[in-house]
C-alpha positions as CSV (number, residue, x, y, z in Angstrom):
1,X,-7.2,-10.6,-15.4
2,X,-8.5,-13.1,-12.1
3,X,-11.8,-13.8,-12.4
4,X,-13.3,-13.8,-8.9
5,X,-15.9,-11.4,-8.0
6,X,-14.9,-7.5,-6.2
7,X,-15.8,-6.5,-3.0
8,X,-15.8,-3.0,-1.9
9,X,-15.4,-1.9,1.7
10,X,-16.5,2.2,2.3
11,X,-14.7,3.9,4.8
12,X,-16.3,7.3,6.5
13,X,-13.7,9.9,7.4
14,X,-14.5,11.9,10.9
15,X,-15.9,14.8,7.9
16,X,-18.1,12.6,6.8
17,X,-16.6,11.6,3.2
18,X,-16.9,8.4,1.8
19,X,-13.7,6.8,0.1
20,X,-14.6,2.9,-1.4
21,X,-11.5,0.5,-1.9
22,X,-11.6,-2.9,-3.7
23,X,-11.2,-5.9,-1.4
24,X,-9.0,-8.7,-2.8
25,X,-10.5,-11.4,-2.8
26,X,-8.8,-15.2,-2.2
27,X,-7.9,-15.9,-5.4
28,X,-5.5,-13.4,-6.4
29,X,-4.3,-13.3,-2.6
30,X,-3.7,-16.7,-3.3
31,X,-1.7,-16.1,-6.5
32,X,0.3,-13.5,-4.5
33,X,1.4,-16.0,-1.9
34,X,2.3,-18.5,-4.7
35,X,4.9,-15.8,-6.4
36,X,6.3,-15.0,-2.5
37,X,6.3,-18.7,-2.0
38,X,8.4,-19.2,-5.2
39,X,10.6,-16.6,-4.2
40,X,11.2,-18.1,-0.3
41,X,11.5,-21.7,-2.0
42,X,14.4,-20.1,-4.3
43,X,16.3,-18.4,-1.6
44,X,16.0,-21.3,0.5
45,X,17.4,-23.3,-2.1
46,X,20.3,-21.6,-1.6
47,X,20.8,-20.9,1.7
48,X,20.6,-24.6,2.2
49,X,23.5,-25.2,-0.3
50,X,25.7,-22.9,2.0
51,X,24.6,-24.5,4.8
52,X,25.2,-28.0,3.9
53,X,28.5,-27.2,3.8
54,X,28.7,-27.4,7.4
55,X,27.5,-31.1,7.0
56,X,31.0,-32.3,6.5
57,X,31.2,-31.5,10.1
58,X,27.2,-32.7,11.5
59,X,24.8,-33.4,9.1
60,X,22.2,-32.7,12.0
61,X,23.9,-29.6,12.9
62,X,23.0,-28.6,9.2
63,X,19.8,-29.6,8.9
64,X,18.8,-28.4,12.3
65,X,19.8,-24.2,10.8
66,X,17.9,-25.0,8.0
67,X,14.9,-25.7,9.6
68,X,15.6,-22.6,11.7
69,X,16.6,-20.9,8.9
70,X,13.6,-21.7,6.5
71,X,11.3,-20.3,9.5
72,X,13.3,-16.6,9.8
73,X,13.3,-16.7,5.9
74,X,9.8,-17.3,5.4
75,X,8.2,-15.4,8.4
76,X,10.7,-12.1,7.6
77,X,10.1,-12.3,4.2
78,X,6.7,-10.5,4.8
79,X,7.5,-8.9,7.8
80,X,10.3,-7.0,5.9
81,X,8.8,-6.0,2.9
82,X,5.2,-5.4,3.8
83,X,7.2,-2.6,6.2
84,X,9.4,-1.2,3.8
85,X,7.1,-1.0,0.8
86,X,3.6,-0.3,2.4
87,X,2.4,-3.7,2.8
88,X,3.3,-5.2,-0.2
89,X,5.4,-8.1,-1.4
90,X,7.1,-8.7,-4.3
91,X,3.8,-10.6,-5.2
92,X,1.3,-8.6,-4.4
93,X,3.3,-5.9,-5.8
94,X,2.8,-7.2,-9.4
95,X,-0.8,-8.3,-8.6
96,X,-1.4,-4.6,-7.2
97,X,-2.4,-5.9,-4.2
98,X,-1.4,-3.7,-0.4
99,X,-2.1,-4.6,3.5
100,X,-4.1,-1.7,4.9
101,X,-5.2,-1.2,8.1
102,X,-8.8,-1.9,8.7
103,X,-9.8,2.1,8.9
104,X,-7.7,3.1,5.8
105,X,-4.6,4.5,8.5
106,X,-1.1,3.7,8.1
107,X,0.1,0.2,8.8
108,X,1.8,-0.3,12.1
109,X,4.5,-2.3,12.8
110,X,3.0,-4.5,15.0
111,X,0.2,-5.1,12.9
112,X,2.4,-6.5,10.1
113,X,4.5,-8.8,12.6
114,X,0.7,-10.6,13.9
115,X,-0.7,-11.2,11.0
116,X,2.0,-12.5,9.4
117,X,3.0,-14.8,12.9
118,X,-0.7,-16.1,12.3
119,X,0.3,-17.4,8.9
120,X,1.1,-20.8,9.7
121,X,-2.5,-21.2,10.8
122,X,-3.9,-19.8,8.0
123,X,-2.1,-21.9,5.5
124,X,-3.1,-25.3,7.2
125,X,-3.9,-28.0,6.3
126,X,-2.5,-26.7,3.1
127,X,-2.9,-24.0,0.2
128,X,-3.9,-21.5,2.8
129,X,-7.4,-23.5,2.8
130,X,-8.1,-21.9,6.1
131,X,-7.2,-18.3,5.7
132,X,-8.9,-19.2,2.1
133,X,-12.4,-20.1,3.7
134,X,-11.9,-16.7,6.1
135,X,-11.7,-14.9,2.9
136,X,-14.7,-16.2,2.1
137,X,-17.1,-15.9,5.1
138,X,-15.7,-12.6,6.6
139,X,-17.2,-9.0,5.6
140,X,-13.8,-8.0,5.0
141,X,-12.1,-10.5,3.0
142,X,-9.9,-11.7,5.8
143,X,-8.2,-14.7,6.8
144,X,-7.3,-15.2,10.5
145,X,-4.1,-13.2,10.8
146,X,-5.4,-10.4,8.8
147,X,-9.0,-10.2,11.8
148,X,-6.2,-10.6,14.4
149,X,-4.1,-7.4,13.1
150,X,-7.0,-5.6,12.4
151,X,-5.7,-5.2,8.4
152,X,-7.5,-5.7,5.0
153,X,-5.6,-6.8,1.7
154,X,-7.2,-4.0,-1.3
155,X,-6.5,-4.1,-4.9
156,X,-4.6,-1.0,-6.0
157,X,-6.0,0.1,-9.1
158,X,-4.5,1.5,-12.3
159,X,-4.1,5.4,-11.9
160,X,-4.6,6.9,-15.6
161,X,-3.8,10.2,-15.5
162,X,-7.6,12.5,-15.4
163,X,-8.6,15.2,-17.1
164,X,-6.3,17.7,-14.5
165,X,-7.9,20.8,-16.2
166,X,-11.7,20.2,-14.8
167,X,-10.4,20.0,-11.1
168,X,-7.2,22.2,-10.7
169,X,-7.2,26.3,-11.3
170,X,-4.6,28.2,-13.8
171,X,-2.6,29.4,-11.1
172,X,1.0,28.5,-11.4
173,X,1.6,25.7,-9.6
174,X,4.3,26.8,-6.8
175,X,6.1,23.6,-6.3
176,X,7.6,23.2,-9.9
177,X,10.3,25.3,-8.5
178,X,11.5,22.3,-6.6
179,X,11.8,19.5,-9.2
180,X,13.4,17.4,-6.3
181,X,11.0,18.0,-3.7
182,X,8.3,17.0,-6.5
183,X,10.5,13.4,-7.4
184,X,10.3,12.9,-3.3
185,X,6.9,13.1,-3.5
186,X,6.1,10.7,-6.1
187,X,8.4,8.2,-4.5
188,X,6.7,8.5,-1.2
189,X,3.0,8.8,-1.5
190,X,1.5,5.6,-2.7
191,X,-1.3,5.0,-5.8
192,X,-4.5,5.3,-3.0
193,X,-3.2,7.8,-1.2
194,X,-3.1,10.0,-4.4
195,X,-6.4,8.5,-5.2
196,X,-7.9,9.4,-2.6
197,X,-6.5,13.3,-2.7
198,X,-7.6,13.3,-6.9
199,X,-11.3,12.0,-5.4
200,X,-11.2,14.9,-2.8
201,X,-11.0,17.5,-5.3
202,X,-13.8,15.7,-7.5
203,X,-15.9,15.3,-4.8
204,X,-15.4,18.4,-3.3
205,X,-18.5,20.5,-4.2
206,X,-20.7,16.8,-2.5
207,X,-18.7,18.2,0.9
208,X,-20.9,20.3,3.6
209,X,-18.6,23.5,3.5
210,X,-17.4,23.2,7.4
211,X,-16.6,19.2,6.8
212,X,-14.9,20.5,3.5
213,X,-12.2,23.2,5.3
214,X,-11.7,20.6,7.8
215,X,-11.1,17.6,6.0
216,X,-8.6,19.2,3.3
217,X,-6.9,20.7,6.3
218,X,-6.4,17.3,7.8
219,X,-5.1,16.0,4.4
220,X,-2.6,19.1,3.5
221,X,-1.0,18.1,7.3
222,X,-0.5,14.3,6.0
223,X,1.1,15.5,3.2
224,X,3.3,17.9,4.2
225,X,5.0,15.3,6.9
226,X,5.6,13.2,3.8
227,X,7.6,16.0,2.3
228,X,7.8,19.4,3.3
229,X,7.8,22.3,0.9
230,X,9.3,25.5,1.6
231,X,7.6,27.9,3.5
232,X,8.2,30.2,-0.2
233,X,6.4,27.8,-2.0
234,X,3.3,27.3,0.3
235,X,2.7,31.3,1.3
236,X,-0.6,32.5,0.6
237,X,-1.8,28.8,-0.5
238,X,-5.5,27.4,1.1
239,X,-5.4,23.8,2.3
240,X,-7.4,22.6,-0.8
241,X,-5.1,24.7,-3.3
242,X,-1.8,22.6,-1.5
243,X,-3.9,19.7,-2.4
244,X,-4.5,20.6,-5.7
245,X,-1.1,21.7,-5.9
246,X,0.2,18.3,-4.7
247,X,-2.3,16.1,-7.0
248,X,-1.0,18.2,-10.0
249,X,2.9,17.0,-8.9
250,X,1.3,13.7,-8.9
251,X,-0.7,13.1,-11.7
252,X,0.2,15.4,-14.2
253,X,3.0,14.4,-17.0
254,X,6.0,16.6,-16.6
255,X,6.3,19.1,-19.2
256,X,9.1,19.6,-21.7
257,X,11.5,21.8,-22.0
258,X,9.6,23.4,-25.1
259,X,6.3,24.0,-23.6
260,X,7.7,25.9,-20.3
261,X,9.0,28.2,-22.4
């Protein structure tokens, strides 16, 4: 689809697994901004019409909250959604583009707000020709605000659903008994998060056997704060059967009706 060459970053967990992610690179970063710009331009559009109303009484009242206006709008823009969605926009949620941290961790809150305070700087003199050259000189794929926050912008890549029956065993999967604790799930963990857990179990038999019980203990605790089974469905199970449990929820079609019977 862009046509701009992939760079892959390799993180190294404590257990000494190896996870690669696709670094987006400035071109379809740059698209992304143009489809949030869009978007900012619209809204401003009409915030200005409601605020131009107050002109009757001072025009320079009016143009003065614009101005102020246009800089909330276009600073929480980012701010707002890269929080609420996993550091995404509405652009680079249809380019399949996320903010990450640097380390592959959850993004923090103050993270979003700097590099997205460092925009401005990025973006001059104009097209993001500084942030653009960043991109293009740093290891990471960074522009200023993103070496400031200590955050990397990856491509999200299309999940197909694998070949479940290599990886996972013929025991009855526990949590189909809570069809809503399953929809939870799906809404909550993002596409490289349930990568990563599908690439544990492929990888698994590559894992020194002590890194292995640790590291798939360390991942069944991240998953269970994101929803929490009950204690009925997870008696008896290892760590690495509640992952394979949980990448089964997440990747594999939900049966009919017919063939439960």
């Amino acid at each position: 689809m862009i046509f701009e060459k992939t760079h892959t970053l390799t993180i190294q967990t404590p257990e000494g697994v190896h996870f690669s992610l696709n670094l987006a690179g400035p071109v379809t970063r740059f698209l992304a901004w143009a489809i949030d710009f869009g978007v900012i331009m619209v809204a401003s559009i009409f915030i200005n019409r409601l605020v131009m109303i107050f002109g009757v009484i001072s025009y320079d009242i009016a143009s003065a909250v614009s101005i102020v206006a246009y800089f909330i709008l276009s600073i929480g823009y980012s701010i707002i959604l890269e929080w609420f969605w996993q550091g995404r926009t509405l652009g680079k949620r249809l380019l399949r583009l996320r903010v990450m941290d640097v380390q592959g961790l959850r993004l923090r809150f103050n993270q979003i707000v700097i590099r997205n305070l460092l925009r401005f700087i990025d973006s001059i003199p104009a097209f993001y020709l500084v942030g653009g050259v960043a991109c293009l000189v740093t290891a990471k794929a960074q522009r200023l605000g993103d070496v400031a926050a200590n955050t990397i912008v990856v491509r999200t890549p299309v999940i197909h659903e694998p070949d479940l029956d290599q990886i996972l065993s013929e025991k009855f999967n526990s949590f189909r008994n809570y069809p809503h604790l399953e929809a939870r799930l799906r809404q909550r963990v993002t596409p490289a998060q349930a990568d990563i857990a599908l690439q544990a179990l492929l990888r698994r038999d590559d894992m020194d056997p002590v890194a292995r019980i640790a590291f798939f203990k360390d991942m069944a605790s991240g998953f269970k704060r994101v929803v929490e089974f009950p204690e009925e469905a997870t008696d008896g199970l290892s760590d690495e059967q509640y992952i394979r449990n949980i990448v089964e929820v997440l990747f594999r079609k939900r049966m009919t009706a017919g063939s439960d019977v």
